[in-house]
C-alpha positions in Angstrom: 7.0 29.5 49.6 7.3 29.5 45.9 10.9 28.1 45.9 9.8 25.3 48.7 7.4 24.7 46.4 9.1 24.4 43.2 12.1 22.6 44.6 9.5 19.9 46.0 8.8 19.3 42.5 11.6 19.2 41.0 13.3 16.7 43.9 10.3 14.3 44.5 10.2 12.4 40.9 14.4 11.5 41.8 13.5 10.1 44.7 11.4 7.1 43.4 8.2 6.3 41.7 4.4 7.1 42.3 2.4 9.7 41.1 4.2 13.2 41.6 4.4 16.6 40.7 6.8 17.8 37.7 7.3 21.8 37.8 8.0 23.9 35.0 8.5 27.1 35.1 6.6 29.5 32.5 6.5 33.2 31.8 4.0 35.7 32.0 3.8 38.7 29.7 4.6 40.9 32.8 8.0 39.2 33.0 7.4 37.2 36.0 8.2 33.4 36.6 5.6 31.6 38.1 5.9 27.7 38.5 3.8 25.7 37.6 3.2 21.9 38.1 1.9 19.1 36.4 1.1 15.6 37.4 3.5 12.5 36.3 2.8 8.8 36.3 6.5 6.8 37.2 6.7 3.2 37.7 8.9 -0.4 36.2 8.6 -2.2 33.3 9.7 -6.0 34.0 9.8 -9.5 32.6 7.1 -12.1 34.5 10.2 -13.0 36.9 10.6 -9.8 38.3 13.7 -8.6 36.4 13.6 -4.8 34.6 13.6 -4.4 31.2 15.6 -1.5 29.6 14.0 0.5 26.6 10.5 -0.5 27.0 8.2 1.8 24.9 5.8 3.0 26.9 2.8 5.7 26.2 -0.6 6.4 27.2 -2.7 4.0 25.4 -4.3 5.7 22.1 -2.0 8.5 22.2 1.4 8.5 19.5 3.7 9.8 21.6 6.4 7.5 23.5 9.0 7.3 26.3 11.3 4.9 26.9 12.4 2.9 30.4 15.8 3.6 31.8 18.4 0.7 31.9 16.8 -0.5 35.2 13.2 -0.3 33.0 12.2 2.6 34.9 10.0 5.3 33.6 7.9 8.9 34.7 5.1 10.0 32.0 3.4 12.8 32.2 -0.2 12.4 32.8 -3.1 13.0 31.3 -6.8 13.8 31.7 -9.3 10.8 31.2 -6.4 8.4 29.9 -5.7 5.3 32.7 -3.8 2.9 30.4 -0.3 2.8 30.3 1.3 0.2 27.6 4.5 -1.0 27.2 6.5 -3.1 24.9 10.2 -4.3 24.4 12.0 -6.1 21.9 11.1 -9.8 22.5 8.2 -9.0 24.8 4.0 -9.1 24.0 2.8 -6.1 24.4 1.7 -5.4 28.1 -0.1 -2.4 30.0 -1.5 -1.2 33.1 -4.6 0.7 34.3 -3.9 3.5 37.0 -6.4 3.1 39.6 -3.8 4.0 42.6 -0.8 6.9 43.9 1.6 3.2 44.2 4.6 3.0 41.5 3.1 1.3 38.2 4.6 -1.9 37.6 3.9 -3.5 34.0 4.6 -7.4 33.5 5.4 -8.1 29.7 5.2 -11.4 29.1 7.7 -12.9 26.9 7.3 -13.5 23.2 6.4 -17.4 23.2 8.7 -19.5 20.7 8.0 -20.4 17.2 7.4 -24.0 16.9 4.8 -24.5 13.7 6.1 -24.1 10.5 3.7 -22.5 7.8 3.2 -25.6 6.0 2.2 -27.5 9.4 -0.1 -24.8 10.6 -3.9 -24.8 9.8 -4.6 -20.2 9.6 -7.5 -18.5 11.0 -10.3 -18.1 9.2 -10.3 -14.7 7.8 -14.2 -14.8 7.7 -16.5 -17.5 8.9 -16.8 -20.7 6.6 -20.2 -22.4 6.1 -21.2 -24.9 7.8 -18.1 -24.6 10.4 -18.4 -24.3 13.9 -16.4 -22.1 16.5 -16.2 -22.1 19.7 -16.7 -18.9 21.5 -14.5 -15.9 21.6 -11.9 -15.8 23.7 -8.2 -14.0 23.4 -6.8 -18.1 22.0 -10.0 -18.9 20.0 -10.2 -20.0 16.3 -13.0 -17.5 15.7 -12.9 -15.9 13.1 -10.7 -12.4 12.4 -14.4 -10.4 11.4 -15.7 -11.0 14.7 -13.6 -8.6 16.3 -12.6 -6.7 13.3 -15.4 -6.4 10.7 -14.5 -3.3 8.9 -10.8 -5.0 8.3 -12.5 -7.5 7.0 -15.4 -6.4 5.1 -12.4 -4.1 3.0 -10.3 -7.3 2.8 -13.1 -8.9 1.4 -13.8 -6.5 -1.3 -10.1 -6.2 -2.1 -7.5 -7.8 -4.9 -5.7 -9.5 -2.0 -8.8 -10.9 -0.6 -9.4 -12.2 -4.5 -6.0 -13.3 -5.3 -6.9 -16.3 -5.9 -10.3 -16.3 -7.4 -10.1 -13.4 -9.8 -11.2 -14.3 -13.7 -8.3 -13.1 -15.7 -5.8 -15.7 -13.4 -8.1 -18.4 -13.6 -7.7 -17.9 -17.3 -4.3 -17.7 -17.5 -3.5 -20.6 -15.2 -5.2 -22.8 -17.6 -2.8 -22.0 -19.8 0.6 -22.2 -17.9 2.1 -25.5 -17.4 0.5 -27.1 -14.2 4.8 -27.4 -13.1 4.5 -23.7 -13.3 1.6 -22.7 -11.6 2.9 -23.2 -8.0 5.2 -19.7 -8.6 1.9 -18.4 -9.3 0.5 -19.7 -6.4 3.8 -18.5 -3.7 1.8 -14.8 -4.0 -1.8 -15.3 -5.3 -2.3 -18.3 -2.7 0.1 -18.8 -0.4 -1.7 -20.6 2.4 -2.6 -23.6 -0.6 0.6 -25.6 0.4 -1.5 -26.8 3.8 -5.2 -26.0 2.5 -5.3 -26.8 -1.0 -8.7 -25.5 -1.0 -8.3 -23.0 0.8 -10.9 -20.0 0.2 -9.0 -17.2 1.9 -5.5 -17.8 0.2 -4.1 -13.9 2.0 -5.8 -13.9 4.8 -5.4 -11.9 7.9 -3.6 -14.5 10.0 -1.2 -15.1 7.0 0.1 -11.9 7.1 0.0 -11.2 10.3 2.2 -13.7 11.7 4.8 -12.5 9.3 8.3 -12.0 11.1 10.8 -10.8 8.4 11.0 -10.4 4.6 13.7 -11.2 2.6 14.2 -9.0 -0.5 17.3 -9.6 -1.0 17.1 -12.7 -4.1 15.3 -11.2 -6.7 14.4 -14.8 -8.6 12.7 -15.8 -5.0 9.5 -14.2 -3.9 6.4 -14.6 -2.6 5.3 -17.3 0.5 9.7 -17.8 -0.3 10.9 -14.8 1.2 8.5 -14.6 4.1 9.8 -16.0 7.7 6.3 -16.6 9.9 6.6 -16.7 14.0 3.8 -19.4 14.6 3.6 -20.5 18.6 1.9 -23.7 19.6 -1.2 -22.5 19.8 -1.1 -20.0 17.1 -2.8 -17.2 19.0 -0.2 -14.5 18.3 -0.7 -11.0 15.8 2.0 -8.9 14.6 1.0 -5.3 13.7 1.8 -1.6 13.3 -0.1 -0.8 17.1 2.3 -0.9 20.1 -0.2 -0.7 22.8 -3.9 -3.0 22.4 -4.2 -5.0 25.2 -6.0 -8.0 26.4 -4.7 -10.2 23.2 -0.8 -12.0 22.4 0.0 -9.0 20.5 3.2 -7.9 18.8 4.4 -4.5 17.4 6.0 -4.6 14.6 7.4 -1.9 13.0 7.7 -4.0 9.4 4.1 -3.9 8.7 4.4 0.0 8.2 7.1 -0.2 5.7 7.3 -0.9 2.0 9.6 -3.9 2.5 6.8 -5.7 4.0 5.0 -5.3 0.2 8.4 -6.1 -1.1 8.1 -9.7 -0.9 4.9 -10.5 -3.3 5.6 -7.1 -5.4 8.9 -7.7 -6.9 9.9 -11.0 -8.8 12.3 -11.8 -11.5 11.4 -14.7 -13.8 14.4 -16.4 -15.7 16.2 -12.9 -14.1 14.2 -10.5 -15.9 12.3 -8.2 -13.2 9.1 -9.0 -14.2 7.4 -7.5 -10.7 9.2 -4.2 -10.0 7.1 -2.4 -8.1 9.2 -2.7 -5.2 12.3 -1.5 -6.8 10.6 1.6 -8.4 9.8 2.4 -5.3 13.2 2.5 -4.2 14.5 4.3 -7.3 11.6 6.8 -7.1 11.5 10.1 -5.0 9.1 9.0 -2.8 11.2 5.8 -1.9 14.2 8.4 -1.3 11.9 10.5 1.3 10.7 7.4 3.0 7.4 7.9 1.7 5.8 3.8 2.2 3.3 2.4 0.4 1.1 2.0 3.1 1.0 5.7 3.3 -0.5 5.6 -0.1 -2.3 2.2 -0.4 -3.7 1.6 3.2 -5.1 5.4 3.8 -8.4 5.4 5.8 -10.8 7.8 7.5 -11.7 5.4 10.5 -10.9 5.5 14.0 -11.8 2.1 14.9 -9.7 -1.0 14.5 -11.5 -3.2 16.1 -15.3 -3.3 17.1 -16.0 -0.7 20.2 -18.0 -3.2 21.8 -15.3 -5.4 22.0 -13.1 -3.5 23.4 -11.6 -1.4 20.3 -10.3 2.0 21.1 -11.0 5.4 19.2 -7.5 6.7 17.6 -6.1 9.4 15.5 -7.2 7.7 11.9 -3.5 8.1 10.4 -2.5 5.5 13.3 -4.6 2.7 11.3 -4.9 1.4 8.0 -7.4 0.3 5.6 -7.4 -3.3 4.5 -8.8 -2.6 0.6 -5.3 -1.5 -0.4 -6.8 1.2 -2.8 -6.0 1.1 -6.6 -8.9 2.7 -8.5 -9.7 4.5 -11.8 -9.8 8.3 -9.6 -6.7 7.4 -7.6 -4.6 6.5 -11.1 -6.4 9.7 -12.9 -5.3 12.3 -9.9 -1.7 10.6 -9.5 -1.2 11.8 -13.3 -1.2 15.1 -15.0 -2.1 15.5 -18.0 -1.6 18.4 -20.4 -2.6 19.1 -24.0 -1.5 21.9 -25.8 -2.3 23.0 -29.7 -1.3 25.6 -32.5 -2.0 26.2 -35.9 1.1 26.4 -38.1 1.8 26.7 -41.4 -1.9 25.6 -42.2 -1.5 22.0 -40.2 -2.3 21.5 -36.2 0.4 20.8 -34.1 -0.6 18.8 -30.9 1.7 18.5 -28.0 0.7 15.9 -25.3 2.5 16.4 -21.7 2.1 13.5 -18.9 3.8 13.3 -15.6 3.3 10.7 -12.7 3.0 13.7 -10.2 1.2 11.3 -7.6 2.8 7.9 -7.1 5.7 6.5 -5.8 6.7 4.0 -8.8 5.9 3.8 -12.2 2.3 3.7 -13.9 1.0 1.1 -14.8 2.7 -1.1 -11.7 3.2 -4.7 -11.4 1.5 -7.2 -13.7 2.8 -6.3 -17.1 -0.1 -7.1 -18.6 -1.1 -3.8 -17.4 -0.7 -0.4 -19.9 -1.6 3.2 -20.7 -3.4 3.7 -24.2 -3.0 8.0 -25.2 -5.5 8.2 -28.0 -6.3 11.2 -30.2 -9.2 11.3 -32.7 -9.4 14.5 -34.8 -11.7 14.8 -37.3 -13.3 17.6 -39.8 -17.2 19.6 -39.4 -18.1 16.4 -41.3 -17.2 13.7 -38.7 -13.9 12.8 -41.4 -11.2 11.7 -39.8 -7.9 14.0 -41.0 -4.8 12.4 -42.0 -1.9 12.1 -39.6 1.2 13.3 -40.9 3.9 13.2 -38.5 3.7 11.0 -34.6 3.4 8.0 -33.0 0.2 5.4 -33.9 -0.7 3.1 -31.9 0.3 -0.8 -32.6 -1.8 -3.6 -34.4 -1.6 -5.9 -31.8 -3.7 -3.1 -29.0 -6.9 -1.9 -28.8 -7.6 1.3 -31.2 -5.0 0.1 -33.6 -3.4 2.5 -36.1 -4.9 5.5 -34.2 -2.7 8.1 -33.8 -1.4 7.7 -29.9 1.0 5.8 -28.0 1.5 3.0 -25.5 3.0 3.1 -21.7 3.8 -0.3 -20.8 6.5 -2.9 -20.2 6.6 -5.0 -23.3 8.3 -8.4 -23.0 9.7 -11.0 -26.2 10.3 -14.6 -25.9 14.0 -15.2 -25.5 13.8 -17.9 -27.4 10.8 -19.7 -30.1 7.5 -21.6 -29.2 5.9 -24.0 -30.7 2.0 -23.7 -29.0 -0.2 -21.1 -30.4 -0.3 -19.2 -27.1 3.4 -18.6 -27.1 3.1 -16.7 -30.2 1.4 -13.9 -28.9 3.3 -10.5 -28.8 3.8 -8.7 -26.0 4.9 -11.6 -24.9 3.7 -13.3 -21.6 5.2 -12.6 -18.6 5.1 -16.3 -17.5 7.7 -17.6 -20.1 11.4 -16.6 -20.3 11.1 -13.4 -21.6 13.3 -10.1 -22.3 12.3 -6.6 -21.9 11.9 -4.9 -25.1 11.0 -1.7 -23.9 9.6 0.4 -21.1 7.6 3.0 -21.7 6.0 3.5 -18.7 5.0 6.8 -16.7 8.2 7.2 -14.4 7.9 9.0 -10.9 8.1 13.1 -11.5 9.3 12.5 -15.0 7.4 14.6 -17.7 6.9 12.4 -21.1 6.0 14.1 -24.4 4.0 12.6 -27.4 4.1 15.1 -30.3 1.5 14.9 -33.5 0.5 16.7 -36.6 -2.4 16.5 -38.5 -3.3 18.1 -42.0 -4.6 21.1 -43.2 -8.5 21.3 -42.4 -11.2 23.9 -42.1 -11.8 22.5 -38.6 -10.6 20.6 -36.1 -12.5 18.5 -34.0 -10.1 17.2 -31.2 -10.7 14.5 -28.9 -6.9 13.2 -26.6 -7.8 10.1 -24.4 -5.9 8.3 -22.0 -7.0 4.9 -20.8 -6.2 2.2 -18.2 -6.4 -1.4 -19.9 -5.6 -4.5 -17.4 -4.5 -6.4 -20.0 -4.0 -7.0 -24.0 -6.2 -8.4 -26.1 -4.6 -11.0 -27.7 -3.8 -13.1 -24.9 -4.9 -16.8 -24.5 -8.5 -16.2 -24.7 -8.9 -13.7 -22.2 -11.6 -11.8 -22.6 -12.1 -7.9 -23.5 -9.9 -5.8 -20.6 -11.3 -4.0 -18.1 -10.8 -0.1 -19.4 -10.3 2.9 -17.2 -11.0 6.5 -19.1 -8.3 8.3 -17.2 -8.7 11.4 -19.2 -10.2 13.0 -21.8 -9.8 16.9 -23.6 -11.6 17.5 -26.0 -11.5 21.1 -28.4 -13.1 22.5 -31.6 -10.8 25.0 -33.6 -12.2 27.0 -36.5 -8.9 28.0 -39.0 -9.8 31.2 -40.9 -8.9 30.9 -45.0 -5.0 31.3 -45.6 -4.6 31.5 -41.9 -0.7 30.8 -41.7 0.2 32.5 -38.6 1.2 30.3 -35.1 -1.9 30.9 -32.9 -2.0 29.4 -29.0 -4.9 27.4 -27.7 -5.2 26.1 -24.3 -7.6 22.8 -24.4 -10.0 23.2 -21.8 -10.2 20.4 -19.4 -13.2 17.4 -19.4 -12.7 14.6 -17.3 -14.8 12.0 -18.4 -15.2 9.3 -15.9 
């Protein structure tokens, strides 16, 4: 009876579709085989004429794992409890899916990805959030409403985000008032790439924006932004690409870009008059994350939720690391725990000897990213039992044109010259602005995994009083009338050593660590 049995289901699954009995055989600690069975779903994935489609993905919906559809688009999945929703999706195809409600072969229609006929600069986007004063009509899968209705955690991060400010933030609106109105529109291809059709527009990277992008093309260094981006807009405009291959009820698209760091590519690396001005992108590349195929969504987009959309509207609870968060997180803890941060000290020969250790342990290109604008400050204060600051003898001080000038320290940044002289107060500034033809001068940046060392000595003293900072400024200080920049405190140590009289043996002490955030 056992072989019947086991033969039965091993033969039925061959001999079409429905919902049969797959038998595997499993063995007991006394030796024996017994066989055991397990339910299977089979069934067809085809096109709205009828005809098969080879290498569907298909999977229970929710669930990561995935099967694909012979070359006649047929398919068996193993079942599982509570879980009635099969999806599909193929290469050129919506996303489709079927509920389970009978023992008859599953068949799942995909309907066909509809045609691109807008081009961006003809299409008027989604509203990322509601406008004042505007009126919608109600929801339905091909209504203008809003992207919050269904989605308001998406877009409540979004909101609260730098690409959700892009365009608004105070330091650009500064710095735009400056740049040559000719200019400005460069500016605009990343910080407000919707303003070619809305030139008002209040959501300038919104959620329909991106999520209509089709391909990125990273490969012209001195074109970037709303340039390299190739958008698939139908007729009607109801279409979303994403990194989901299986909500249903919508005109949905997986797209396996939007989990991939060449998606941030196109806004995040930009050469100006062929200097790379915007390299995070490349850093990546360069850096051991970009080797591992570690993407910056695994880093930037991170959340806790298991809700895309709303519940009530149909969103469906998943495994968190299957969605993303939309405030694409740079913060003051995030830098701080990406970099360690050492401080060692002796006494010798009757001077202290400070060695200062920093390694970007935590990201996957180089800190500070991006805007150059952007640098570390290293800062170290030491001073007697009176509060008397004692006199550096030997390492680095930090420039007269950054914050805590002539303090001993050191600056991580990339730091730009004008290729050639300006005549308007503004473009005498040093480090120069990123905005006019400029060459790197140097980069001192923290590189991925690589350890840089900052060596000082200070005189002879009774006591030391030792205080090492490292701060996050978001930009200079000198720069057309910006105002003070925004400071992180990274990191602080701070020590107290006592030296004994005609103490000139080499003594060892670890600086305990104080973060002070």
């Amino acid at each position: 009876m056992k072989l019947y049995l086991a033969l039965a289901c091993v033969i039925i699954p061959l001999l079409g579709y429905g919902q049969t009995l797959d038998c595997q055989v499993t063995t007991k600690h006394t030796q024996t085989s017994t066989p055991t069975c397990k339910q299977t779903v089979c069934g067809k994935v085809q096109d709205a004429k009828g005809r098969a489609i080879a290498y569907a993905r298909i999977g229970w919906q929710t669930q990561s794992e995935r099967i694909t559809s012979d070359e006649h688009g047929k398919f068996c999945i193993d079942k599982q409890d509570n879980n009635l929703i099969i999806s599909a999706w193929a290469e050129g195809f919506l996303i489709g899916g079927s509920k389970i409600i009978t023992n008859n072969p599953v068949i799942i229609s995909l309907k066909a990805l509809p045609p691109s006929q807008l081009l961006a600069q003809d299409y008027t986007w989604f509203d990322s959030v509601p406008i004042k004063d505007k009126h919608y009509p109600s929801l339905t899968p091909t209504s203008n409403e809003p992207c919050s209705a269904c989605h308001p955690r998406l877009s409540k991060e979004w909101q609260q985000s730098a690409h959700g400010n892009a365009h608004n933030n105070e330091t650009l609106k500064v710095l735009l008032a400056g740049i040559p109105t000719a200019r400005q529109g460069k500016c605009q291809q990343c910080h407000n790439p919707q303003q070619a059709r809305e030139a008002n527009s209040a959501q300038p990277i919104g959620c329909d924006y991106c999520h209509k992008i089709k391909s990125i093309d990273n490969s012209q260094p001195e074109i970037f932004g709303s340039a390299r981006i190739t958008h698939h807009i139908p007729k009607d405009g109801a279409l979303a690409f994403a990194q989901l291959d299986d909500p249903l009820g919508r005109n949905d698209y997986y797209a396996p870009l939007y989990t991939k760091s060449e998606y941030c590519g196109g806004c995040h690396q930009a050469s100006f008059w062929r200097t790379p001005i915007y390299s995070t992108f490349s850093e990546w590349q360069k850096s051991p994350q970009g080797k591992q195929q570690v993407q910056c969504q695994d880093c930037h987009m991170k959340t806790q939720a298991t809700l895309s959309a709303a519940a009530k509207l149909g969103g469906k609870k998943r495994a968190s690391h299957t969605l993303s968060s939309h405030n694409f997180e740079i913060s003051k803890e995030t830098i701080s725990a990406a970099i360690d941060f050492n401080v060692s000290q002796k006494i010798l020969n009757q001077q202290l000897a400070l060695n200062i250790t920093m390694t970007n342990q935590g990201a996957g290109h180089d800190i500070p990213s991006g805007n150059p604008m952007r640098h570390l400050l290293l800062r170290v204060l030491v001073q007697d039992e009176n509060g008397n600051s004692i006199k550096q003898v030997n390492g680095s001080q930090l420039p007269r044109w950054s914050l805590y000038s002539g303090d001993a320290g050191a600056v991580m940044a990339k730091l730009l010259t004008a290729k050639r002289y300006y005549d308007s107060l503004q473009l005498q500034v040093y480090p120069a602005p990123f905005w006019l033809p400029s060459n790197i001068e140097a980069d001192t940046r923290l590189k991925a995994k690589v350890p840089q060392q900052h060596k000082f000595t200070f005189a002879t003293a009774k006591q030391y009083h030792i205080k090492v900072q490292l701060w996050y400024a978001k930009h200079y200080i000198n720069w057309q009338g910006l105002t003070a920049p925004t400071l992180w405190l990274l990191h602080e140590r701070r020590d107290q050593i006592n030296v004994p009289p005609f103490n000139i043996q080499t003594t060892t002490n670890k600086v305990p660590y104080e973060n002070k955030h």
